[in-house]
N, C-alpha and C positions, 0 to 999 in steps of 0.2 A: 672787820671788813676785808682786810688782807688776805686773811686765810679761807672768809667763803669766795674771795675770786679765786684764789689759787687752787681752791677744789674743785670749781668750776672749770677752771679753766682743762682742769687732769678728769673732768669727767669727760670734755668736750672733744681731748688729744683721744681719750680710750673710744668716747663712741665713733668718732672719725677711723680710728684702727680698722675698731669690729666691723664698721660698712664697709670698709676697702677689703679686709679676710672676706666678710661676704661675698662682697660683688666676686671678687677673683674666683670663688669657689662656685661660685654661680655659672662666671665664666666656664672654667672648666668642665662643666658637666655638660653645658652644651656647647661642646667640644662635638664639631662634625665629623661623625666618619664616613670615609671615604675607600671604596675601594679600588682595587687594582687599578690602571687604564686597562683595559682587556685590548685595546689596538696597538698598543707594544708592550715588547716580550718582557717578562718577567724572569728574570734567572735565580738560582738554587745555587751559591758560591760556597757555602761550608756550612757546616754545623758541629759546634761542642760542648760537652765533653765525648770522647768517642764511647767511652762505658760507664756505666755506673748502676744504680739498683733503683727500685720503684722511689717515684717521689723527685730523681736529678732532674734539674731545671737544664732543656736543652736549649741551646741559642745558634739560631740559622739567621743566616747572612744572605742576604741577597740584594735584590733589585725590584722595584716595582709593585711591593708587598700591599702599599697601601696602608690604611690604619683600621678597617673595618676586618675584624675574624671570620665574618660570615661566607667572605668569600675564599675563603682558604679553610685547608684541614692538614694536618700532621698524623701521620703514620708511625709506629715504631715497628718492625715487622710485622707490618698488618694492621699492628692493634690500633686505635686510635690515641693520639696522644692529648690532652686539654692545652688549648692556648690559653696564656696568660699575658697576651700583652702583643702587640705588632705596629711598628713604627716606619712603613717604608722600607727602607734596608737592613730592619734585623728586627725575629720573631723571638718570643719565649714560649716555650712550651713544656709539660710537664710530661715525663716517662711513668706510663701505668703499671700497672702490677703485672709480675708474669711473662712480658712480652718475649722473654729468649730473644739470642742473637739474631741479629738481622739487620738491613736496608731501613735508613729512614727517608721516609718520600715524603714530599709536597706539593697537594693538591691545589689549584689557580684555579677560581671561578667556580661555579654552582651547578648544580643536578650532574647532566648525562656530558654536559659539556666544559666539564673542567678536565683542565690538562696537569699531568702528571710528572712531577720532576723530582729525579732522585740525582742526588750525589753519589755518581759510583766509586768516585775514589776511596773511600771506605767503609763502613760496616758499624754499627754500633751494638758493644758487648756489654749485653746484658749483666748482671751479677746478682744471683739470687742469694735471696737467704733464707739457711735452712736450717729449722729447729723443731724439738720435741719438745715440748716442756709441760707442769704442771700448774694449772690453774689454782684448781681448789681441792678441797680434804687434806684431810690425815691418814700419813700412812702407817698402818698397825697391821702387816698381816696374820697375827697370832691371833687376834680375836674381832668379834664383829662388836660393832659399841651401838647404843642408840643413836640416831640422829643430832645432829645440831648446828645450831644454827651461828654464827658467826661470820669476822672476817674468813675472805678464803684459806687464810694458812690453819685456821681455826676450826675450820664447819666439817663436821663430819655426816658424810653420806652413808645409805646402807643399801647398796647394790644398783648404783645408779645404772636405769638401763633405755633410758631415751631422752632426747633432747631435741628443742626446737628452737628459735629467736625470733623477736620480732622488728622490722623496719629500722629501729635505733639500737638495736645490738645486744638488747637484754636475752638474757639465756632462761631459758625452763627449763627443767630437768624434771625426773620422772624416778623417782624409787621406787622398786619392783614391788616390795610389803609382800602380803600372800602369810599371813599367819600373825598369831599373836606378839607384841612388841618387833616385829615387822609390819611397820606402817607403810602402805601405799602411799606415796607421799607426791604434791606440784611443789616443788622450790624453785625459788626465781633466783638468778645469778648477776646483781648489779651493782653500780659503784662497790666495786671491793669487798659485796659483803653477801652473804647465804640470808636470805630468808624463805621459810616452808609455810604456804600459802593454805594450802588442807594437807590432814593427814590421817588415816583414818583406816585400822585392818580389818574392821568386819563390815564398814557402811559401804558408800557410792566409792570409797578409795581402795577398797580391798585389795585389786590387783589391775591397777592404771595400765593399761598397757603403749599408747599413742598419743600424739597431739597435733594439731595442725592450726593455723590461724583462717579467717576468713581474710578474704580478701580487704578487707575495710582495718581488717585488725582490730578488731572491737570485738570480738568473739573468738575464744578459743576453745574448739570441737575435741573430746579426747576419747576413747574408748577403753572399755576394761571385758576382764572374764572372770569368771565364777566359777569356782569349782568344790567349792566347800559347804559345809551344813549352813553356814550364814547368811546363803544365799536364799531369797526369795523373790516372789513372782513381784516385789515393789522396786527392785533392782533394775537400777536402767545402762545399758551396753555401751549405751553412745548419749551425753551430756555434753552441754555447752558452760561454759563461765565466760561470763562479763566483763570488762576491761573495766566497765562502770564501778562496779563494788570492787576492783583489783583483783580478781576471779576468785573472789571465798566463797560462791555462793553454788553447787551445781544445779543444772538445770536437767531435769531429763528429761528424754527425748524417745531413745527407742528403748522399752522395756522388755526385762523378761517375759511377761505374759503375753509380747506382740509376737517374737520370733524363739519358737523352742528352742531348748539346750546353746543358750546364747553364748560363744565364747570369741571374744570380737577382738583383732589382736592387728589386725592392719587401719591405715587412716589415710587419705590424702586430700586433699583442696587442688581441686584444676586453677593452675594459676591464668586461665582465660577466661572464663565464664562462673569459674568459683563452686563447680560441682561438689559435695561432700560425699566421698566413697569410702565406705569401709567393709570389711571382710569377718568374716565370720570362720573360726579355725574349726567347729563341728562339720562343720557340711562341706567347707571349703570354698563356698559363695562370697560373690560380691555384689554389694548392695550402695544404693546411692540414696542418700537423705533427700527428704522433699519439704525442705521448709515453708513451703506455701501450702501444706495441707492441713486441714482442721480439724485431726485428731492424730493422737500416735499410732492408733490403732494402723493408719492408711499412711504415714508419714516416710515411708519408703518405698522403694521399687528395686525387685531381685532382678541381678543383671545375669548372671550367669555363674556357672563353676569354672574355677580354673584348673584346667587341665583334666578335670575329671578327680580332681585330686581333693579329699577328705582327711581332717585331724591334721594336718600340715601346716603349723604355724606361720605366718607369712608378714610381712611388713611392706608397704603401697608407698612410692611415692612415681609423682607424675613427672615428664621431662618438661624443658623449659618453656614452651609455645604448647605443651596441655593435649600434645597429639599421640602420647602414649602412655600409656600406664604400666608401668614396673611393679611385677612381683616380684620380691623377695621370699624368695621358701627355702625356710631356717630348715627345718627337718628333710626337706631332699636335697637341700646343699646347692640349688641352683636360684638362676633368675630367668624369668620369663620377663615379656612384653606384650601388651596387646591392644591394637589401635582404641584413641577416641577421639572422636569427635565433637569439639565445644559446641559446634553450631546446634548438630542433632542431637547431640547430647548419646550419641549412641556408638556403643562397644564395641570391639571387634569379634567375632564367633569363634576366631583360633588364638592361641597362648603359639608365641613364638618364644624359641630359646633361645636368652642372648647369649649365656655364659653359664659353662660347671654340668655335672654331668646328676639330672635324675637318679636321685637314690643313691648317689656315690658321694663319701665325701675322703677330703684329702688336699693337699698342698699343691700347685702344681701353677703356675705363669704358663699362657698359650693364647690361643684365639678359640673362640666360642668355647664349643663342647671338648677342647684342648685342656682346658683351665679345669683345676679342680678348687672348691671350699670347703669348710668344717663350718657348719651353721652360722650361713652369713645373715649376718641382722640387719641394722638401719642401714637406711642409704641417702644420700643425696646432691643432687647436682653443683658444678658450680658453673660459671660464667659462660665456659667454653663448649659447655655440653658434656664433662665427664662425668661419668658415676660415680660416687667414690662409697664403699661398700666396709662397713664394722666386719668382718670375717673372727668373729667371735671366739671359735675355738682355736686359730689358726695362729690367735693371737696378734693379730697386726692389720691394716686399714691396708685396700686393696682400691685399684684405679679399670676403670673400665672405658675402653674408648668403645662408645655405641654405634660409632660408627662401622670399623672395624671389626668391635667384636675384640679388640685384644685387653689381655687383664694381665695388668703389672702389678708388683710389690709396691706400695706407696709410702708406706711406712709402719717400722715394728722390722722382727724376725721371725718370717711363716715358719708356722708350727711353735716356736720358743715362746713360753710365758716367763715372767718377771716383769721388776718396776725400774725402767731406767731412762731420766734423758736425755736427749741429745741431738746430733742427729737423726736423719729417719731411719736409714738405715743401720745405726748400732741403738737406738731407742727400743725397749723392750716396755708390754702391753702383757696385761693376766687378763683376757674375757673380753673385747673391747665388744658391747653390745650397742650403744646409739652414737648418734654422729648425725651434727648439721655444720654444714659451709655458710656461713657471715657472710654478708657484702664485702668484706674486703679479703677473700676468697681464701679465709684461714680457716683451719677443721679444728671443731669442737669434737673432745672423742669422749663416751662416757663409760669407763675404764670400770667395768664391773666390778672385777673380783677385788681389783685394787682399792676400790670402792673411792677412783677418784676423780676430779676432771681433767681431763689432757690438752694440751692445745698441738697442732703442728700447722706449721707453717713453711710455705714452700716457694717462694716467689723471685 
């Protein structure tokens, strides 16, 4: 009888506990916030650490903060910074990637009529960090080996020459194939480990040349070219795969027998409206898929040649709001631009030159037609709006401000081939042909000749 009170009794003390943890926790969460008084002032007293790199927890001091974040914003040169917490007299907030030296301000109150407070007594310095380094393969460059599949320090590639990511940071990759025991190969790059998803050198894989996601990300769009006896009119240019089956399955879409002498070598997805445009390196057109039409025969619409220009290998991606489209033309060693429009869905008539000199190639840092390349291949944006451009033979990853028009060294040593990492600038690159920027605005490089994956990181 003793011992069932006394277990009674320690059931009675715990559920008493757990309601009081409840309740309290309950408390807390409706927990009112409050913002500023907006009828007296608000002050901006300090903030520290004065430097440090993406990720420092900053802590500003003030007055009259409130407890609500919605009415305040944190700046770090510009950039915006995430609050993480505001109590009245002192904020936390997190330093993003990239921001470089600058002014940290804080922003009091909502829309057009919040007021603006910086602390000029000092400056907060940034501290990037900067590396080259190796993802995945093996480096052997005395012979080329088959494929395999493994951890990264394990997996060997054979001529990786495009890449793409999707939403949660997994990598696609692309092996070039084009001949027997040279498979065209989709390898995905996740948790730590290579697996090759198709592979295949005389079927739909023969010679993969692109890839793009839809917008939903449940479909990834890829194009290839044909140039061999294996090729036939059941060959399709432009196929989709599944996210459903894990993309093993292709889908074709636009076939040989639709568009002659088919050799499809550019790709992009308007990241507004989600247009699928790819190009054609025989005739030198660009064409846009029409996935609402009810046969392949009619399942596209010819937009135009660019530049007037044929057999010129080219590579397509769009900028960030989907109002221009970038070519890449490997064999004239330049980039073009040329408007579109999500709303109309319609092109621009003229090919503008952002950067590198038609039919010339060569090394050279400048603004536009200043700058020279040696067959620059993939491209793509990151956050800020730069281009950041594979310069393939030049051997090293090239920076384009589009605004400007000016093209720096990004990382590698133009013109030098070798495998080295490091910094960007002592990091040496053999072929670098694809490259995508991650959400957290680090370059994936797809190191051809090295047959490896690179990462650089700059921030």
């Amino acid at each position: 009888m003793k011992g069932i009170l006394k277990s009674s009794l320690v059931l009675a003390c715990a559920a008493m506990l757990c309601y009081s943890c409840s309740d309290n926790d309950i408390a807390l969460m409706k927990k009112t916030l409050t913002p500023p008084d907006l009828s007296k002032a608000t002050t901006f007293t300090s903030f520290s650490p004065d430097s440090g790199g993406v990720g420092t927890k900053l802590i500003i001091r003030g007055t009259n903060l409130g407890t609500d974040p919605s009415y305040l914003k944190v700046t770090v040169n510009g950039k915006k910074a995430a609050i993480i917490g505001v109590d009245n007299d002192i904020l936390y907030a997190v330093v993003p990637a990239r921001t470089d030296t600058g002014v940290v301000a804080l922003y009091v109150g909502q829309g057009e009529s919040a007021k603006l407070l910086v602390d000029s007594s000092k400056i907060f310095r940034y501290q990037f960090s900067r590396n080259v380094s190796t993802v995945a393969g093996t480096y052997d460059p005395s012979v080329v080996h088959p494929i395999a599949d493994g951890i990264y320090s394990q997996a060997v590639f054979q001529r990786p020459w495009y890449l793409t990511h999707d939403k949660d940071g997994v990598i696609y990759e692309i092996d070039e194939g084009r001949g027997t025991q040279q498979n065209g190969s989709l390898r995905r790059l996740q948790d730590g480990s290579v697996e090759t998803l198709v592979a295949d050198y005389s079927g739909p894989f023969e010679s993969p040349t692109a890839m793009a996601f839809n917008l939903k990300q449940d479909t990834l769009y890829m194009t290839h070219m044909y140039n061999s006896d294996n090729c036939d009119a059941s060959h399709s240019g432009l196929i989709a795969l599944s996210r459903t089956d894990g993309f093993l399955t292709p889908i074709p879409l636009i076939k040989t027998d639709n568009i002659a002498f088919m050799v499809f070598t550019g790709l992009a997805v308007n990241p507004v409206n989600g247009d699928v445009i790819f190009s054609n390196n025989y005739d030198g057109k660009l064409y846009r898929y029409e996935p609402t039409a009810k046969s392949v025969q009619t399942a596209y619409t010819e937009l135009r040649t660019v530049d007037n220009k044929s057999n010129q290998e080219m590579r397509l991606v769009f900028s960030k709001d989907g109002k221009y489209l970038y070519e890449i033309m490997k064999g004239l060693h330049c980039i073009y631009r040329t408007p579109y429009d999500p709303a109309t869905r319609s092109l621009g008539s003229t090919d503008e030159l952002v950067a590198g000199v038609a039919g010339s190639s060569g090394y050279q840092n400048g603004i536009g037609g200043a700058a020279l390349f040696n067959t620059p291949s993939a491209g793509d944006f990151d956050e800020d709006g730069y281009l950041y451009i594979a310069d393939r033979d030049n051997h090293c990853v090239r920076r384009i401000n589009c605004v400007t028009k000016e093209v720096t060294l990004y990382a590698g040593q133009g013109g030098t081939s070798g495998y080295k990492d490091g910094t960007p600038e002592s990091a040496l690159f053999n072929g670098p042909e694809g490259l995508t920027v991650l959400d957290d605005q680090s370059i994936i490089v797809a190191d051809r000749y090295n047959a490896l994956i690179r990462k650089i990181v700059v921030e």
